[in-house]
C-alpha positions as CSV (number, residue, x, y, z in Angstrom):
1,X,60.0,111.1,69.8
2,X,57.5,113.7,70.9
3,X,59.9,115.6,72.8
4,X,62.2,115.4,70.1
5,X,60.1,116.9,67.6
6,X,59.3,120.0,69.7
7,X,62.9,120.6,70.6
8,X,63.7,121.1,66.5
9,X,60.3,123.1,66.5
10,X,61.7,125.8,69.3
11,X,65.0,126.1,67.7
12,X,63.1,126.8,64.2
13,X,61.5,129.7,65.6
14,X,64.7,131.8,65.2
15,X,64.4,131.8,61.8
16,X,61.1,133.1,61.7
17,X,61.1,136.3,64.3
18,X,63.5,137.8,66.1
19,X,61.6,138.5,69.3
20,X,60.7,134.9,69.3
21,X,64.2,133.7,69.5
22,X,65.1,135.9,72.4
23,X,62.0,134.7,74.5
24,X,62.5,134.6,78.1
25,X,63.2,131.8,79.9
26,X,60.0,131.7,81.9
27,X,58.1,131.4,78.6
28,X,59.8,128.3,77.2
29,X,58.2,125.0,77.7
30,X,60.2,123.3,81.0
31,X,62.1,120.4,79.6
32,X,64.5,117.9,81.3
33,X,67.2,116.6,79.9
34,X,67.7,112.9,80.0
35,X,70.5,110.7,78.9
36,X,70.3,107.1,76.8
37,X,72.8,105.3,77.9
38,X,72.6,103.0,74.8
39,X,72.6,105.3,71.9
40,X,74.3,107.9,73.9
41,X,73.1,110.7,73.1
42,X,71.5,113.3,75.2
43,X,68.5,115.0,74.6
44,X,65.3,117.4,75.9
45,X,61.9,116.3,76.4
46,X,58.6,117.1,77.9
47,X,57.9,115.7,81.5
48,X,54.8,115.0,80.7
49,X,55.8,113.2,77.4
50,X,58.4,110.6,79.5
51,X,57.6,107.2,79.8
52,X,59.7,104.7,81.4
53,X,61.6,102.1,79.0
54,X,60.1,98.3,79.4
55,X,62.2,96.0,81.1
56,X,64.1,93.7,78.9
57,X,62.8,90.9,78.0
58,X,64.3,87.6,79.7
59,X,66.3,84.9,77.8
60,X,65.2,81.7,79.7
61,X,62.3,81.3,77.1
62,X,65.2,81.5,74.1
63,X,67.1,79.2,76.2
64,X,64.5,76.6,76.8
65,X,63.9,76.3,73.2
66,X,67.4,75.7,72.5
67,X,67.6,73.1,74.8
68,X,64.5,71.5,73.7
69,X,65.8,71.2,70.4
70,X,68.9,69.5,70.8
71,X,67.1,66.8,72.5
72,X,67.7,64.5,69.3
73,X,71.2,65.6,68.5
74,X,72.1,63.2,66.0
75,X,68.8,62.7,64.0
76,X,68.1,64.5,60.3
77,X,68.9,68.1,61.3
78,X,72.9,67.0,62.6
79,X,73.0,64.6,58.9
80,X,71.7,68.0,57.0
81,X,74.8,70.1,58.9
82,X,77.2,67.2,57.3
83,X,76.0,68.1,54.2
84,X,77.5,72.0,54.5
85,X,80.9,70.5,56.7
86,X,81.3,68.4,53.0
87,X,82.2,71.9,51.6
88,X,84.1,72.9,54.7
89,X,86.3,70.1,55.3
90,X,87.6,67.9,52.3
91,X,88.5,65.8,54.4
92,X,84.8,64.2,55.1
93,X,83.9,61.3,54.0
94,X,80.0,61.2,53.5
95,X,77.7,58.6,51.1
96,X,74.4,57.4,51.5
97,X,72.3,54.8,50.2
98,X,72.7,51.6,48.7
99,X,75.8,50.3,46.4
100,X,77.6,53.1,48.0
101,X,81.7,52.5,48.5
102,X,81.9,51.6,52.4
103,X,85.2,53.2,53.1
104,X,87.3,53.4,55.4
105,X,84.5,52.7,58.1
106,X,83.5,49.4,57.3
107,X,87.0,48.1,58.3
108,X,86.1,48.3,62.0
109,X,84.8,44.9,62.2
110,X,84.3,41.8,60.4
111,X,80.9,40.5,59.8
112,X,78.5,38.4,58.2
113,X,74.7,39.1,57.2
114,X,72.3,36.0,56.4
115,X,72.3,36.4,52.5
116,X,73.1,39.4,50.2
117,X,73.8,42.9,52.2
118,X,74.6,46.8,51.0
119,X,76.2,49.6,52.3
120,X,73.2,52.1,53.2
121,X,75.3,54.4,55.3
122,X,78.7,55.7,55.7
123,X,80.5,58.4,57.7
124,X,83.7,59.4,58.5
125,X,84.1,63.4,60.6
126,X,86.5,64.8,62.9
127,X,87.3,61.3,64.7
128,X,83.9,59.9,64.3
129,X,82.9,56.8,62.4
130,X,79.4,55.3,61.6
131,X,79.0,52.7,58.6
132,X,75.3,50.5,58.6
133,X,75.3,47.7,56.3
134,X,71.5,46.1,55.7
135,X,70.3,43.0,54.0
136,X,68.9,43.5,50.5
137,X,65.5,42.5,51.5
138,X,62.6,44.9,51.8
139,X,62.1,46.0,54.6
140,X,65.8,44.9,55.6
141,X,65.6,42.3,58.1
142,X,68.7,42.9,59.5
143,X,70.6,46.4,59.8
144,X,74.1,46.3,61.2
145,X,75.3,49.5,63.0
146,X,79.4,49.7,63.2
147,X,81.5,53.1,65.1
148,X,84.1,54.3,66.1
149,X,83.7,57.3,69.1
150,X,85.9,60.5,68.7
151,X,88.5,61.1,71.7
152,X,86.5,63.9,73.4
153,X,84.0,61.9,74.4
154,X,86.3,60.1,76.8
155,X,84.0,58.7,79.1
156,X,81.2,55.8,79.3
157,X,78.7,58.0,80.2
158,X,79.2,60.5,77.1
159,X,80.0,57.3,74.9
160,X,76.8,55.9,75.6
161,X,74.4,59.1,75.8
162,X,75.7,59.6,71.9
163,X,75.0,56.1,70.6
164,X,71.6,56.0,72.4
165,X,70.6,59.4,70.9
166,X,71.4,57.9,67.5
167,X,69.7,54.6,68.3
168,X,66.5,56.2,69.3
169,X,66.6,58.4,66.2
170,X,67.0,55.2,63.9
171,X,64.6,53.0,66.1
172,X,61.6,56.4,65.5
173,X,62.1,57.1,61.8
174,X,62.0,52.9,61.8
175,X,58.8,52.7,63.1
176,X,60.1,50.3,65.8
177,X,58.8,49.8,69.0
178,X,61.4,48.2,71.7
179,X,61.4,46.9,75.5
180,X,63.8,48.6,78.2
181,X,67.1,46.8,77.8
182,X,68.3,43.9,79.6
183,X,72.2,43.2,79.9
184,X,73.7,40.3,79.5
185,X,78.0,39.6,79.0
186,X,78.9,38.2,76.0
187,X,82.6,38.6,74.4
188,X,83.3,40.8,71.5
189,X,87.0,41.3,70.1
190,X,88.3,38.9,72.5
191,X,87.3,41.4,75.7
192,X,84.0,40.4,78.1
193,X,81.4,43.3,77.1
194,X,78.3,43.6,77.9
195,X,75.4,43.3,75.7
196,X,72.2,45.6,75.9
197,X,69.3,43.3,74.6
198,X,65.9,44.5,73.5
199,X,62.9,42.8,72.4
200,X,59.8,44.4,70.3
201,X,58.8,45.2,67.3
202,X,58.4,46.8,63.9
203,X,55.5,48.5,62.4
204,X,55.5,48.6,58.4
205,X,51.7,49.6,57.3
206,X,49.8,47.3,58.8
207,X,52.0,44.7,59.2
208,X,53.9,43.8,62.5
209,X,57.5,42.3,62.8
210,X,58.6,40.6,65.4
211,X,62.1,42.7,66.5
212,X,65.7,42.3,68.2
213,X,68.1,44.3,69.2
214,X,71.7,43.8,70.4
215,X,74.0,47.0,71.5
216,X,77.4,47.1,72.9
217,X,80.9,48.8,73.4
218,X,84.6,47.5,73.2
219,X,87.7,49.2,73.6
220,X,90.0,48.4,70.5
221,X,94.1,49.9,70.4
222,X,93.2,52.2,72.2
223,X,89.3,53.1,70.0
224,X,86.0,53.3,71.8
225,X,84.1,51.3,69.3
226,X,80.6,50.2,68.9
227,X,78.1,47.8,67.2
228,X,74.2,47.7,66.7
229,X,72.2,44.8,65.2
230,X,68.8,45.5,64.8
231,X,67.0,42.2,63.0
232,X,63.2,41.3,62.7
233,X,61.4,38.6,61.1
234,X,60.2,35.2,62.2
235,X,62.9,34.5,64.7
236,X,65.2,38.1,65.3
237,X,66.7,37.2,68.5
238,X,68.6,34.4,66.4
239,X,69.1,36.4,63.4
240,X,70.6,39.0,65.9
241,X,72.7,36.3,67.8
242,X,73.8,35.1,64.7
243,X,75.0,38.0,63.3
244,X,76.9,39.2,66.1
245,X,78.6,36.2,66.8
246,X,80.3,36.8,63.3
247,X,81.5,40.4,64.5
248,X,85.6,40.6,65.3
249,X,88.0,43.8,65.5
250,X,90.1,44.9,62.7
């Protein structure tokens, strides 16, 4: 900026003398003329006033946050961008909380919950489908996850990587605490699947629930589907077996 400044200072002695602005060339402050390649434009400075630009800075930093953030892809910030596709695309299908129509969603599977249920959750985007039903009880001793994966995620490995990421962010916001799973076949829709069992619990205050869980795919005309029962109480495992055993494709 310096060099700048005195380059429109020289050319403003013309106006004031003549004999100024005929100076001879040995008189006038040396300058070199450097060119910006970004703004493209080239201009004269004093030597003495150049000072080398600072490397860029490096993106990996930017990067590494970004990739840190999406570690839980399908918790409260993904739900939130729903909200703004609801403008977008008429075509959603978005309601939560209780007494809530369950759509076109809930038609997945049949089921049964011990006693009165509710539709808490229910989703329908771009080939995915996610409905929860829970029991009416407080805290719901049984919640009853039923999906239906979109076509580009084609294989097991990306099937199960997007239900888990969606089951860890339930099971975190739920204050429940769960083993490593076991598997174990059972038969779901008529196929052999097999079942991911976990045992723990549930933290409400300061009381602890006993917990179950029971997590599993099936392929259905041609749909990768899914279904999650999480139960606690006095006995969950058999609350869980119980309500899974009612489950059947539609």
């Amino acid at each position: 900026m310096n060099g700048v400044v005195r380059t429109q200072g020289w050319l403003g002695l013309a106006a004031v003398g003549r004999s100024q602005r005929f100076m001879t060339r040995q008189q006038r402050p040396p300058a070199t003329a450097t060119y910006d390649g970004t703004t493209a434009v080239c201009r004269a400075m004093s030597q003495g006033d150049f000072t080398p630009p600072p490397p860029p800075a490096k993106g990996g930093s930017t990067a590494k946050w970004v990739v840190a953030g999406c570690g839980g892809c399908l918790g409260l910030t993904v739900l939130a961008g729903l909200a703004l596709a609801f403008f977008i695309n008429r075509t959603l299908r978005f309601a939560v909380g209780p007494d809530q129509n369950p759509g076109e969603t809930e038609e997945l599977f049949t089921y049964a919950i011990p006693g009165e249920s509710q539709s808490i959750f229910n989703l329908g985007l771009f080939g995915l489908q996610v409905t929860q039903v829970a029991s009416t009880d407080s805290p719901p001793s049984v919640l009853l996850t039923m999906g239906q994966l979109p076509s580009y995620l084609q294989d097991r490995q990306s099937q199960q990587t997007f239900v888990e990421q969606f089951q860890d962010s339930v099971s975190t916001q739920g204050n429940y605490q769960l083993s490593e799973p076991q598997l174990e076949d059972r038969t779901l829709c008529g196929q052999p699947v097999s079942v991911a069992m976990q045992s723990g619990s549930l933290i409400q205050g300061d009381t602890t629930y006993d917990a179950a869980s029971l997590l599993t795919f099936v392929e259905y005309n041609n749909d990768a589907r899914f279904v999650w029962v999480l139960a606690h109480g006095e006995a969950p495992q058999t609350t869980a077996d119980q309500v899974f055993a009612t489950l059947d494709c539609r």
